[in-house]
gemmi code that builds the backbone of each chain (N, CA, C; Angstrom):
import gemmi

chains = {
    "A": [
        ("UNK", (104.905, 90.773, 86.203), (104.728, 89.819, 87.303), (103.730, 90.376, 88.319)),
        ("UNK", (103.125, 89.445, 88.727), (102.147, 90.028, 89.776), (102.545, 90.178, 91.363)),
        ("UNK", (102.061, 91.375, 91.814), (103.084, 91.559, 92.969), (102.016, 90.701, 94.153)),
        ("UNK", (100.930, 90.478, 94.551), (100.283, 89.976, 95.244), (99.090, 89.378, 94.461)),
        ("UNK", (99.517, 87.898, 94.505), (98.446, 86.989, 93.804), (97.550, 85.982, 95.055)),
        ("UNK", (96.319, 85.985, 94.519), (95.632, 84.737, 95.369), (95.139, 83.810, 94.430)),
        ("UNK", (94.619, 82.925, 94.674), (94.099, 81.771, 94.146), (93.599, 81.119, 95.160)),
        ("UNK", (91.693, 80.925, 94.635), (91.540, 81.343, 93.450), (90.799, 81.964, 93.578)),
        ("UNK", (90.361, 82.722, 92.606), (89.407, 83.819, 92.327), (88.194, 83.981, 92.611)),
        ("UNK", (87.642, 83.172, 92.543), (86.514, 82.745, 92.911), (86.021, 81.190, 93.308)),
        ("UNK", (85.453, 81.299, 94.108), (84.757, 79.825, 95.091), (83.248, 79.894, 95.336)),
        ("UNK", (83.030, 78.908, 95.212), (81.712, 78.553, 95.321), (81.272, 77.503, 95.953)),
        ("UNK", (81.079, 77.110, 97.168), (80.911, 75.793, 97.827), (79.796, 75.779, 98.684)),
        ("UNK", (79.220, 74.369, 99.322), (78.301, 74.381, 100.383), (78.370, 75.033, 101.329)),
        ("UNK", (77.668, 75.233, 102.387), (77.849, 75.130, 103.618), (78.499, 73.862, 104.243)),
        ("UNK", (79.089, 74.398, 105.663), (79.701, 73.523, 106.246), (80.910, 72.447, 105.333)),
        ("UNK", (81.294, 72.895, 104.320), (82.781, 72.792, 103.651), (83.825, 73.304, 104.771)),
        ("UNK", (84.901, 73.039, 104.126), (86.381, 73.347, 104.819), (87.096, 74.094, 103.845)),
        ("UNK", (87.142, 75.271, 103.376), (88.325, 75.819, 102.504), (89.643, 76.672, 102.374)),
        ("UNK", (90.532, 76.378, 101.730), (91.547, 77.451, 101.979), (91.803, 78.103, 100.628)),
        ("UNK", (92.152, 79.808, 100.727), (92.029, 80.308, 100.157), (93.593, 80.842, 100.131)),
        ("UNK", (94.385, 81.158, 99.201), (96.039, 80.434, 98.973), (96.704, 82.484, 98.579)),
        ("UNK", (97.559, 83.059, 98.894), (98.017, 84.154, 98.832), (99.528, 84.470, 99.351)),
        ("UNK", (100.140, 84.738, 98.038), (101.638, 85.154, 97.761), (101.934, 86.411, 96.912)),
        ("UNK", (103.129, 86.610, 97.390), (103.428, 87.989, 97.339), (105.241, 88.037, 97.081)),
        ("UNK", (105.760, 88.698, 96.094), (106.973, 88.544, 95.270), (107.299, 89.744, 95.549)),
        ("UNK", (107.104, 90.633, 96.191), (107.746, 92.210, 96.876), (108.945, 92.064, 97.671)),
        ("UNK", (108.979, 90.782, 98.555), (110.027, 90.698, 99.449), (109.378, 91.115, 101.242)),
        ("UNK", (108.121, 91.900, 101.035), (107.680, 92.176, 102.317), (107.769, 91.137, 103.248)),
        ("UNK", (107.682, 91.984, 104.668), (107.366, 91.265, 105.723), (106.108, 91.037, 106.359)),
        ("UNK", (105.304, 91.702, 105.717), (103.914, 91.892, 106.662), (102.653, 91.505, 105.668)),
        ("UNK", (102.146, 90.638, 105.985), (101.104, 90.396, 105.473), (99.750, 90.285, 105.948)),
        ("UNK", (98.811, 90.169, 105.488), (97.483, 90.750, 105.755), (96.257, 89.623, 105.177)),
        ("UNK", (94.705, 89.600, 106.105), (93.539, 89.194, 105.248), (92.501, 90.643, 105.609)),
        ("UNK", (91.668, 90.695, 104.764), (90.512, 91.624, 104.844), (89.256, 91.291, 104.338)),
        ("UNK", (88.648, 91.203, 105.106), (87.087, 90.557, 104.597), (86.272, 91.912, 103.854)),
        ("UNK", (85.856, 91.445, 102.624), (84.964, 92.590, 102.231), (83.458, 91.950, 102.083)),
        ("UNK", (82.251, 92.673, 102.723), (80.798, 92.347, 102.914), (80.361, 92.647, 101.503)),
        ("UNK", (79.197, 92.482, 101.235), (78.380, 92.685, 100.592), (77.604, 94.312, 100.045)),
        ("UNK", (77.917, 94.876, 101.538), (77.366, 96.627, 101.396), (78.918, 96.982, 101.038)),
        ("UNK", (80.349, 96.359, 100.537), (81.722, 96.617, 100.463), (82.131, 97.407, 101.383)),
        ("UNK", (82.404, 97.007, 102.633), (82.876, 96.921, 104.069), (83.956, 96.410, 104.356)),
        ("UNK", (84.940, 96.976, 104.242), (86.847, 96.317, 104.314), (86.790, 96.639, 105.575)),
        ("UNK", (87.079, 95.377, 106.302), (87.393, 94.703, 107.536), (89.193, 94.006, 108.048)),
        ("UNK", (89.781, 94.495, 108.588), (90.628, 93.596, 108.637), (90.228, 92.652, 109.729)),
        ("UNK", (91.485, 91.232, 109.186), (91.211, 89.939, 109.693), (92.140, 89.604, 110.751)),
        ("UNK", (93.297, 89.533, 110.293), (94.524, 89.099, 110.221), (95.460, 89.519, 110.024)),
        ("UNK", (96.379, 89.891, 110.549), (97.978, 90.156, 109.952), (99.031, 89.462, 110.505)),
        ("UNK", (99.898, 89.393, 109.694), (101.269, 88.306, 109.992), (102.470, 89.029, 109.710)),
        ("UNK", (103.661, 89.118, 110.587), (104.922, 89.831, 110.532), (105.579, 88.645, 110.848)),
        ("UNK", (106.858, 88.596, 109.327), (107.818, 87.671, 109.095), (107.177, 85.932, 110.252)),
        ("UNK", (106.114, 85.540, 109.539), (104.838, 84.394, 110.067), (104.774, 84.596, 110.992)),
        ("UNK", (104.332, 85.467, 111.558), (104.170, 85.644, 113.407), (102.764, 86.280, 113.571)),
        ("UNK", (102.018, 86.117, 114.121), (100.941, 86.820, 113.927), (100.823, 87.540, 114.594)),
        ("UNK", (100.220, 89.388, 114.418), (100.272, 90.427, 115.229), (98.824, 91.341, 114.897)),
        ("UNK", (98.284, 90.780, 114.748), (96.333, 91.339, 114.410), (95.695, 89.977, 114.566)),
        ("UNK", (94.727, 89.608, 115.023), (93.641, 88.860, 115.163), (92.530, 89.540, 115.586)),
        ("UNK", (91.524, 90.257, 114.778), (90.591, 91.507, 115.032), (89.381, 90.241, 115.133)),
        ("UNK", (89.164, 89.426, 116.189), (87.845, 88.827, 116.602), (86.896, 88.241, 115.040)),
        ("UNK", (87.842, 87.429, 115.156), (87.244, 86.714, 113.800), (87.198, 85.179, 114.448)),
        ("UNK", (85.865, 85.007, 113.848), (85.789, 82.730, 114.707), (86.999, 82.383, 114.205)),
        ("UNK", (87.252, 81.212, 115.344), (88.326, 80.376, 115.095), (88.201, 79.441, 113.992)),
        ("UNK", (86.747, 79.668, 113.329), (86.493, 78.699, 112.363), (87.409, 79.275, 111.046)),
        ("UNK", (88.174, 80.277, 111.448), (89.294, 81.044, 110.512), (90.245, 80.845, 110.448)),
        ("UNK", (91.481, 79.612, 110.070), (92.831, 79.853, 110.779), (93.914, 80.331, 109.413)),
        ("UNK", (94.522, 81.350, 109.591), (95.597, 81.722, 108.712), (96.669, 80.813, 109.222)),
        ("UNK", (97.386, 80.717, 107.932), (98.711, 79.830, 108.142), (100.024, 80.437, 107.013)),
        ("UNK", (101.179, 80.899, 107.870), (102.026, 81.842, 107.254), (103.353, 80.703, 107.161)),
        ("UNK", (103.225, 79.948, 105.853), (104.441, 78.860, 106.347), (105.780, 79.892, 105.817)),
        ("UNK", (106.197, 80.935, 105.134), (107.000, 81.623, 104.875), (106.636, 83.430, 105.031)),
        ("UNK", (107.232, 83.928, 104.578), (106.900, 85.163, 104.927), (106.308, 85.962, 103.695)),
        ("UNK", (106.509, 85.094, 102.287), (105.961, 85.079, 101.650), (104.441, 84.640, 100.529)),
        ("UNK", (103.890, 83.878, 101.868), (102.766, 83.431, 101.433), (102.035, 83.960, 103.071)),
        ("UNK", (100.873, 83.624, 102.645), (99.574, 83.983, 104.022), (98.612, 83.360, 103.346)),
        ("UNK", (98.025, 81.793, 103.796), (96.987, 81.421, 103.417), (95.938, 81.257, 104.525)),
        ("UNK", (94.410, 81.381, 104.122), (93.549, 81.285, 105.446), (92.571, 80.005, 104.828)),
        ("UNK", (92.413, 79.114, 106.091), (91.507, 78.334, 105.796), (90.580, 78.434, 106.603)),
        ("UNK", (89.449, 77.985, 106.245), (87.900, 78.123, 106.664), (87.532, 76.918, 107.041)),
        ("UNK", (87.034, 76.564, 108.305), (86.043, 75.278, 108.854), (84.734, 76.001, 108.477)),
        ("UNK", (84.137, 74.441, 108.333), (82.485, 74.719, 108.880), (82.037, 75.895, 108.167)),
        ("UNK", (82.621, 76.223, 106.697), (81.450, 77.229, 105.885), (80.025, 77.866, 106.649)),
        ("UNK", (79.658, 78.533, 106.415), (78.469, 79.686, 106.800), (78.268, 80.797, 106.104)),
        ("UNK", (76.896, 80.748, 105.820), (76.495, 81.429, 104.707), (76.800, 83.084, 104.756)),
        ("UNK", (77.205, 83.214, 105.832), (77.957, 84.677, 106.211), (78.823, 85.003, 106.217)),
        ("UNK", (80.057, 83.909, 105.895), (81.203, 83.452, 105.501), (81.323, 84.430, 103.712)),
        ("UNK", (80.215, 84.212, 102.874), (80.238, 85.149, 101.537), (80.639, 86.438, 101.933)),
        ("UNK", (81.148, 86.660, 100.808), (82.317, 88.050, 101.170), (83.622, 87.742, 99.704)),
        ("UNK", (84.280, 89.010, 99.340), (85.480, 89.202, 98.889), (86.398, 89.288, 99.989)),
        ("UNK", (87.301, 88.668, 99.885), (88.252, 88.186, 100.847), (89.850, 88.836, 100.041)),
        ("UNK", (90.361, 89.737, 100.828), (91.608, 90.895, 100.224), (92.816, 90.426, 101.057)),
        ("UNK", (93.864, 89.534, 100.396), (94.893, 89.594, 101.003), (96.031, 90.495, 100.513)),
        ("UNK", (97.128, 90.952, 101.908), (97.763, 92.693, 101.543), (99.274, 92.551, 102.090)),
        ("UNK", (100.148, 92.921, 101.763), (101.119, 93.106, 102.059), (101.996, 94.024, 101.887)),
        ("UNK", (102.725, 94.553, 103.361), (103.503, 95.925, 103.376), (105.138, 95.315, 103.784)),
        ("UNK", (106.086, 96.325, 103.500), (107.309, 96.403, 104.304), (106.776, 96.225, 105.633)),
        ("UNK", (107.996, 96.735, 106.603), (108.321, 96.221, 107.926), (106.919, 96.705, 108.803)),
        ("UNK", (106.469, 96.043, 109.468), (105.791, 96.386, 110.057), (106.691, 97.463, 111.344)),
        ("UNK", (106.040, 98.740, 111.298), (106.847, 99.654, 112.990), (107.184, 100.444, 111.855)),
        ("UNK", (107.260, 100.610, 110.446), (107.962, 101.658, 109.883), (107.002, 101.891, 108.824)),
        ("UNK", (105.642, 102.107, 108.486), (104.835, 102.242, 107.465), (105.119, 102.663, 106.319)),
        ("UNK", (104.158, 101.603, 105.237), (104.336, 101.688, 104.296), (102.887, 101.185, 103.429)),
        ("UNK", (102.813, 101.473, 102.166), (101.444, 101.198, 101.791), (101.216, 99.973, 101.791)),
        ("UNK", (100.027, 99.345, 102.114), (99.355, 98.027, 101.896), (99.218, 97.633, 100.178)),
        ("UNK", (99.690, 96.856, 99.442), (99.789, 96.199, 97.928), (98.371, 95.521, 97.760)),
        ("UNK", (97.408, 95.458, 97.676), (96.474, 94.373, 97.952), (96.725, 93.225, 96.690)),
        ("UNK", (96.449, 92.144, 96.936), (96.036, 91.012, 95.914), (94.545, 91.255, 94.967)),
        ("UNK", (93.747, 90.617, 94.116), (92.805, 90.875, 93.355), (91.282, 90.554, 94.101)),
        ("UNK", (91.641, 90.295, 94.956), (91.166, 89.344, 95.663), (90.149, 87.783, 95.759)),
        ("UNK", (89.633, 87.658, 96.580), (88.631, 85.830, 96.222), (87.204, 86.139, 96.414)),
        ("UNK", (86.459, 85.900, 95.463), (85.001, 86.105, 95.726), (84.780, 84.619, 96.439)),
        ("UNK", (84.481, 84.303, 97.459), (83.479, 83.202, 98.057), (82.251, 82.887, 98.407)),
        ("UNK", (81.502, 81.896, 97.647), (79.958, 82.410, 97.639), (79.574, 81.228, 98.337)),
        ("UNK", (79.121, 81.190, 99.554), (78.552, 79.727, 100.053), (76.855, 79.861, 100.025)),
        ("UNK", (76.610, 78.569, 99.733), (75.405, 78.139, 99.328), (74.601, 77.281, 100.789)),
    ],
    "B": [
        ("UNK", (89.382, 104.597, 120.241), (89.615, 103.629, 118.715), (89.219, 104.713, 117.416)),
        ("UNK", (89.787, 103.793, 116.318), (89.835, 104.530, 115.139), (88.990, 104.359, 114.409)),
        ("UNK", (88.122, 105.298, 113.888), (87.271, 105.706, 112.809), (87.732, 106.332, 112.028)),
        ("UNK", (86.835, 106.061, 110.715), (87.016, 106.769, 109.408), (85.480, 107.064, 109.000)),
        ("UNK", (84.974, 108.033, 108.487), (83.769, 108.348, 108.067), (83.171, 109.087, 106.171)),
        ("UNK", (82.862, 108.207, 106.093), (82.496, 108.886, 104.821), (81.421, 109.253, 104.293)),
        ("UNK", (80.676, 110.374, 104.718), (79.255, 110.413, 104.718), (78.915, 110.274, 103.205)),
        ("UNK", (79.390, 110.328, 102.096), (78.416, 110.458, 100.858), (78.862, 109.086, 100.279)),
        ("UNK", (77.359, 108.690, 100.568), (77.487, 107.083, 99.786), (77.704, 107.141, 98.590)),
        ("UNK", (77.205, 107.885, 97.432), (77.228, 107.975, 95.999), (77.140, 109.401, 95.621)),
        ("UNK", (78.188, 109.596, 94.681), (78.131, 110.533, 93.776), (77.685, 110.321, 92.682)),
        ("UNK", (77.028, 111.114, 91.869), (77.559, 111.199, 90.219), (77.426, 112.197, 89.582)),
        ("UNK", (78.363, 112.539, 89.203), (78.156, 114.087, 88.091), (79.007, 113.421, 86.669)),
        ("UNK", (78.716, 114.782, 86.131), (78.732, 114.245, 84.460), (80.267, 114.846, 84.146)),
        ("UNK", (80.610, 113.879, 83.085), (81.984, 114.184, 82.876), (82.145, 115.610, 82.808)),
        ("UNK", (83.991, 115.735, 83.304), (84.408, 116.887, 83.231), (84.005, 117.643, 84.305)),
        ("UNK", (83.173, 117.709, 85.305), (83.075, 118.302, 86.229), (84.314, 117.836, 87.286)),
        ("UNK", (84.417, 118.739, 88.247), (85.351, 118.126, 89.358), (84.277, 117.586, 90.136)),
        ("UNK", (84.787, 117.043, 91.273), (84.126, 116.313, 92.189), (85.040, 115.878, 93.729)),
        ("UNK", (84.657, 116.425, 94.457), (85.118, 115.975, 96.061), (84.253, 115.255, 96.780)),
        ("UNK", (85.410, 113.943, 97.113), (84.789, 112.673, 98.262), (85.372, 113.477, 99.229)),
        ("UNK", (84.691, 113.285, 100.418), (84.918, 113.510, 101.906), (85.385, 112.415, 102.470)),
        ("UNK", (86.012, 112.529, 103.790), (86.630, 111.700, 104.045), (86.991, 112.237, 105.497)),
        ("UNK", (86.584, 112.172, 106.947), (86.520, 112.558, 108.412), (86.803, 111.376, 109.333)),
        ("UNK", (88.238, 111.530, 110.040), (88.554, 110.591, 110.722), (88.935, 110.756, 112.495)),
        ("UNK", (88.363, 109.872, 113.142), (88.799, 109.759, 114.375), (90.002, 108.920, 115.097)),
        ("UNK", (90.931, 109.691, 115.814), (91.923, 108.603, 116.214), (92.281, 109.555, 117.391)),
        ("UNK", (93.017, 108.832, 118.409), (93.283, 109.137, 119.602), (94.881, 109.788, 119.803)),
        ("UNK", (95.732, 109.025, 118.400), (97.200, 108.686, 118.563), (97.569, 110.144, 117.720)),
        ("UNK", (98.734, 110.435, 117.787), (99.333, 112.179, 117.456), (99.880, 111.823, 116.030)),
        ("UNK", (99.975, 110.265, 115.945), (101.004, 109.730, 114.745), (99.960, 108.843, 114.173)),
        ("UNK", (99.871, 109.054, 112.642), (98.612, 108.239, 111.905), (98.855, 108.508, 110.678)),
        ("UNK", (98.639, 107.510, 110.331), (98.530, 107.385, 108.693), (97.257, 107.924, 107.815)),
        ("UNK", (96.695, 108.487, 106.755), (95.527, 108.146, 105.874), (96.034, 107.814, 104.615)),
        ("UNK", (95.080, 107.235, 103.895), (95.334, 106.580, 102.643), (94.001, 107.304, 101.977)),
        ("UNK", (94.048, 107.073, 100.666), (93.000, 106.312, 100.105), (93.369, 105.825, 98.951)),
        ("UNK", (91.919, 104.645, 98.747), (92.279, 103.532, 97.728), (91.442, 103.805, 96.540)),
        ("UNK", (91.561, 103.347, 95.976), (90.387, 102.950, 94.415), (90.014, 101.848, 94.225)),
        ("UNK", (88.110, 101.674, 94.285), (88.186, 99.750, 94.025), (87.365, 100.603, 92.479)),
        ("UNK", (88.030, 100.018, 91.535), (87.192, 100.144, 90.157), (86.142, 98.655, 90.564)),
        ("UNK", (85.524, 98.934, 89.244), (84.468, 97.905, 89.027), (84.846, 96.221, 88.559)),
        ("UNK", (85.764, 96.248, 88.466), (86.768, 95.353, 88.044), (87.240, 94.286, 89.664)),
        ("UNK", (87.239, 94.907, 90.557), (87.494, 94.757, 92.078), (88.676, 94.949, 92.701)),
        ("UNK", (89.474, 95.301, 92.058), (90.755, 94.927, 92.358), (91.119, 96.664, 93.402)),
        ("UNK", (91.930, 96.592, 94.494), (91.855, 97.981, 94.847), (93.350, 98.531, 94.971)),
        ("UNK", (93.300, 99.818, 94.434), (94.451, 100.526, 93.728), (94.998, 101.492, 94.901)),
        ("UNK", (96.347, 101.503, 95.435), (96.463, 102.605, 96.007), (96.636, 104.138, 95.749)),
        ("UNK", (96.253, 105.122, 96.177), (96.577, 106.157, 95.210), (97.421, 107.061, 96.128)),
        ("UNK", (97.414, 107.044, 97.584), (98.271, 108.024, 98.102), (98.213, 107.770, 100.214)),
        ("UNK", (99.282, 108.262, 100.199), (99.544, 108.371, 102.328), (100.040, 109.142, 102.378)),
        ("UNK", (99.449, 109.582, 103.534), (99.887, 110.810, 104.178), (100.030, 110.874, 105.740)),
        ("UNK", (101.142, 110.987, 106.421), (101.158, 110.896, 107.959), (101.081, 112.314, 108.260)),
        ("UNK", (100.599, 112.107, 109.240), (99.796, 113.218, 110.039), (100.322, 114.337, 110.936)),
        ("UNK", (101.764, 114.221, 109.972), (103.101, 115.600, 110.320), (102.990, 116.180, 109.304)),
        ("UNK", (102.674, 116.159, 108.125), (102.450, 116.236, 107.299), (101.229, 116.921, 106.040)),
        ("UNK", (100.971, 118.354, 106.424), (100.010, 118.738, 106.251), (99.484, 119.294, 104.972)),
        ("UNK", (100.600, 119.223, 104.153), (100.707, 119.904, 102.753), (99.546, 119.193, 101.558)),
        ("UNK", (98.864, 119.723, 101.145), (98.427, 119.463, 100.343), (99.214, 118.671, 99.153)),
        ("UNK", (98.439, 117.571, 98.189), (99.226, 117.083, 97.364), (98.181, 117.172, 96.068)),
        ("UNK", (98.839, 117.213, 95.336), (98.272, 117.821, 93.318), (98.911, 116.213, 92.301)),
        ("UNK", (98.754, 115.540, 92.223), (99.171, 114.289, 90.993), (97.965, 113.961, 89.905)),
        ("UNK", (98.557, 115.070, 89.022), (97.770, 114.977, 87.663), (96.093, 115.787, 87.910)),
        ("UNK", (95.138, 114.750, 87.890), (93.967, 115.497, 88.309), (93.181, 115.552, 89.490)),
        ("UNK", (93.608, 114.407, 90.397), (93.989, 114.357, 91.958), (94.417, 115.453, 92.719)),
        ("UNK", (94.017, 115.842, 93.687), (94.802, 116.387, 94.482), (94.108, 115.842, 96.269)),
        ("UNK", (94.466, 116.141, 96.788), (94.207, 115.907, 98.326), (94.332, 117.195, 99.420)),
        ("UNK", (93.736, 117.439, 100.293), (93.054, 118.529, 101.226), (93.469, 117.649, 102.473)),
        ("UNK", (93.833, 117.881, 103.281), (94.365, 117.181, 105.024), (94.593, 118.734, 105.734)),
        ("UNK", (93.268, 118.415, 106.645), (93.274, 119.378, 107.612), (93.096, 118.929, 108.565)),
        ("UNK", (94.544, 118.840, 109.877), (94.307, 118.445, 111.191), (92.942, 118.730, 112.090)),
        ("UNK", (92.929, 120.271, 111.915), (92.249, 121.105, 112.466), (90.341, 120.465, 112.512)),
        ("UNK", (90.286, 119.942, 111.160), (88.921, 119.611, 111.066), (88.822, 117.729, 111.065)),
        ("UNK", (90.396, 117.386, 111.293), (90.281, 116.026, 110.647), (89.747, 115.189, 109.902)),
        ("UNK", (90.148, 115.866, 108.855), (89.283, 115.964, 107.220), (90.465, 115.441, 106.498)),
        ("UNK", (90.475, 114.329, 105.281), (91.372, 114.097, 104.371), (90.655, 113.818, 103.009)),
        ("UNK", (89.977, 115.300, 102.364), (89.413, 115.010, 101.299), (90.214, 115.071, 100.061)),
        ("UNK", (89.536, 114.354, 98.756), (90.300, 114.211, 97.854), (88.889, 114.519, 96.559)),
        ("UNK", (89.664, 115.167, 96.194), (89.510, 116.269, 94.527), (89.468, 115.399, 93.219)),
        ("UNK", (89.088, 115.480, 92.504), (88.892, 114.795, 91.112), (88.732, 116.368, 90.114)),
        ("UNK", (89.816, 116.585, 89.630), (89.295, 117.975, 88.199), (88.699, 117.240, 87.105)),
        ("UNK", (88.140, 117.697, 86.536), (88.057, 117.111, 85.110), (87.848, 116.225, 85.020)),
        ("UNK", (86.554, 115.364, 86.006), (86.665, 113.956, 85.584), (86.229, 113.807, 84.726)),
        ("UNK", (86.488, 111.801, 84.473), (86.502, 110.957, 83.264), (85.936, 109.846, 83.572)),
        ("UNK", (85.020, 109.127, 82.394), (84.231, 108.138, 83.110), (85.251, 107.078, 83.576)),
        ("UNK", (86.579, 107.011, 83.432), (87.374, 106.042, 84.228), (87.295, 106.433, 85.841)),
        ("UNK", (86.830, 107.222, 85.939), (86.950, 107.641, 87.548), (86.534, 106.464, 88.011)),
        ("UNK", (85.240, 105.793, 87.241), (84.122, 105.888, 87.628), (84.964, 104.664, 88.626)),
        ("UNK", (84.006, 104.902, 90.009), (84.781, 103.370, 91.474), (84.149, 103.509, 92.518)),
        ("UNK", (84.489, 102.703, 93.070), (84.475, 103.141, 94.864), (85.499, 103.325, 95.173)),
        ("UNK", (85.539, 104.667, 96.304), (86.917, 105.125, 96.667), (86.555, 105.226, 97.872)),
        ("UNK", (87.974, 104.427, 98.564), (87.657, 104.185, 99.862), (88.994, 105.391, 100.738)),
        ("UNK", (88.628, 105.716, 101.715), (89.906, 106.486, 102.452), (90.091, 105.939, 103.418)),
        ("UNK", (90.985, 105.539, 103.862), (91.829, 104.296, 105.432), (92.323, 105.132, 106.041)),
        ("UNK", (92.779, 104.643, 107.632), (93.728, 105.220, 108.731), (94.528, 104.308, 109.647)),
        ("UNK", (95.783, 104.465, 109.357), (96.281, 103.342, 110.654), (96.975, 104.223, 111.749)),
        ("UNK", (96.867, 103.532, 112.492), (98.168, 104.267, 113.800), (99.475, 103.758, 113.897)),
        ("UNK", (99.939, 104.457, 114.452), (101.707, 103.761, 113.840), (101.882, 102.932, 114.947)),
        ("UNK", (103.193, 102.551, 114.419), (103.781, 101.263, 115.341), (103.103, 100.208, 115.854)),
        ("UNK", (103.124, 99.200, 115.412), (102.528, 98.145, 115.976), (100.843, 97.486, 115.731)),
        ("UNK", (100.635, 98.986, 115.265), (99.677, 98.314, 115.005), (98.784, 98.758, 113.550)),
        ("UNK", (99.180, 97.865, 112.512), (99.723, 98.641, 110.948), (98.408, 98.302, 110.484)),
        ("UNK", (97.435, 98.250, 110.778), (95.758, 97.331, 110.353), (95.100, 98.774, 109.605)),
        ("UNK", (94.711, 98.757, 108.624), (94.204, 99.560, 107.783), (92.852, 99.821, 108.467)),
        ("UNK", (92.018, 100.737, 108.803), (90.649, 100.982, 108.935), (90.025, 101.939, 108.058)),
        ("UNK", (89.064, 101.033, 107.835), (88.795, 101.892, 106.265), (87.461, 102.523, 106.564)),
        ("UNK", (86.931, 103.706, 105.655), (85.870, 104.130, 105.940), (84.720, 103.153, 105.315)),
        ("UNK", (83.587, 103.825, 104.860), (82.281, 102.856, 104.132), (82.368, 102.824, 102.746)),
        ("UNK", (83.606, 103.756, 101.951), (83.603, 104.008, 100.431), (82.429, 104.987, 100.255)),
        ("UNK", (82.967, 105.468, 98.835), (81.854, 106.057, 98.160), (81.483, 106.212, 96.924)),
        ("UNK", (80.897, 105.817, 96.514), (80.829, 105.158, 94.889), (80.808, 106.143, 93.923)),
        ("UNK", (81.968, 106.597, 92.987), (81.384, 107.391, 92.346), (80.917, 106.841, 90.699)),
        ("UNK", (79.979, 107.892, 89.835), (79.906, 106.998, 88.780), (80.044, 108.818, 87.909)),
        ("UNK", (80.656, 108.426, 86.958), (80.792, 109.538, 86.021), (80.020, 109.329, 84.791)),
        ("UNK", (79.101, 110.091, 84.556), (77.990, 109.993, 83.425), (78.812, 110.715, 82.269)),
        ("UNK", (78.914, 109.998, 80.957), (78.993, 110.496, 79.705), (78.529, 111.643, 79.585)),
    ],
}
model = gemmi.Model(1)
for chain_id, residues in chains.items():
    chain = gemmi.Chain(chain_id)
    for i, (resn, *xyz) in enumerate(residues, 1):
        res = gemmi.Residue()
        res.name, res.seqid = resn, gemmi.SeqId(i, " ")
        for name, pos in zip(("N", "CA", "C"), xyz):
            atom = gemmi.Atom()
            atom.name, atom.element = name, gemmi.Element(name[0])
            atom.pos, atom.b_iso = gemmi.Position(*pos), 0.0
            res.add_atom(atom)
        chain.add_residue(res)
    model.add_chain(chain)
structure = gemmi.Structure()
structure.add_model(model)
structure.setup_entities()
């Protein structure tokens, strides 16, 4: 079984699209995560969410909104595509957040806007 | 704020040699995490080890081992005997505890193991 899956794998859309990019996790964790990876492979975090609450927002446009409807999923959707928007996109999930533990990553989403 | 530094963009030596990534981090906090990961070529990224920063002992798993020296704030990691499976980018991270669990990763460093 896969412990942190996204879907889907890869995307390919215009500019100025709307997309969401879909990520679950069967560990039982509480803490979940996005990480933008660039082009020179530059892991950025985005986002993080404790039991859907959000507790990282590292200055990312609002044209970004994650949405944690359980504690087991973390999906992010995208307004208004931009061609700078391309990137591997890593969603991660740990135990409790306050008591560390390793980050699981998913496979992650290649997104290529045109 | 927290940095991670990895000055050697690319390695490559030929199988069977060992090989050390560097790995030099800045943080302010007494309590910190390091990691590092493995992205094979495949993309997917692998964890291979943490270490909090009470914690100074060297660690040995298989042909791995790891070097953490407060003193120089250095968390390098060893390859014996590599194998062209090495071959990746290996990235080394740092978080600070409590509250704020956000991975900061260095730039990676690619290694490639020649036949």
């Amino acid at each position: 079984d896969t412990a942190v899956s996204q879907t889907p794998k890869y995307l390919v859309t215009q500019m100025g699209n709307d997309k969401s990019i879909k990520c679950e996790q069967n560990l039982g964790h509480d803490t979940m995560y996005w990480y933008k990876q660039d082009s020179k492979k530059f892991l950025k975090i985005m986002f993080s969410y404790n039991n859907k609450e959000l507790i990282i927002n590292e200055t990312v446009p609002n044209r970004f909104s994650p949405k944690s409807p359980d504690k087991a999923h973390l999906n992010l959707h995208i307004n208004s595509l931009e061609l700078g928007d391309s990137a591997v996109y890593f969603c991660a999930s740990s135990r409790l957040a306050g008591n560390y533990n390793e980050q699981f990553f998913g496979p992650g989403t290649r997104l290529t806007v045109l | 704020a927290q940095k991670v530094t990895q000055a050697q963009t690319e390695i490559s030596v030929v199988e069977k040699e060992d090989v050390t990534l560097d790995c030099v981090y800045e943080t302010r906090d007494t309590t910190y995490y390091l990691f590092w990961y493995k992205q094979p070529p495949s993309g997917e990224l692998v964890f291979l080890i943490r270490r909090n920063s009470f914690d100074e002992q060297n660690e040995i798993s298989g042909r791995y081992s790891w070097n953490f020296q407060k003193s120089t704030s250095s968390f390098n990691f060893t390859i014996t005997a590599s194998q062209v499976v090495d071959s990746a980018v290996y990235f080394c991270a740092l978080s600070e505890n409590f509250g704020n669990e956000k991975l900061t990763f260095g730039t990676g460093t690619r290694l490639t193991i020649i036949p």
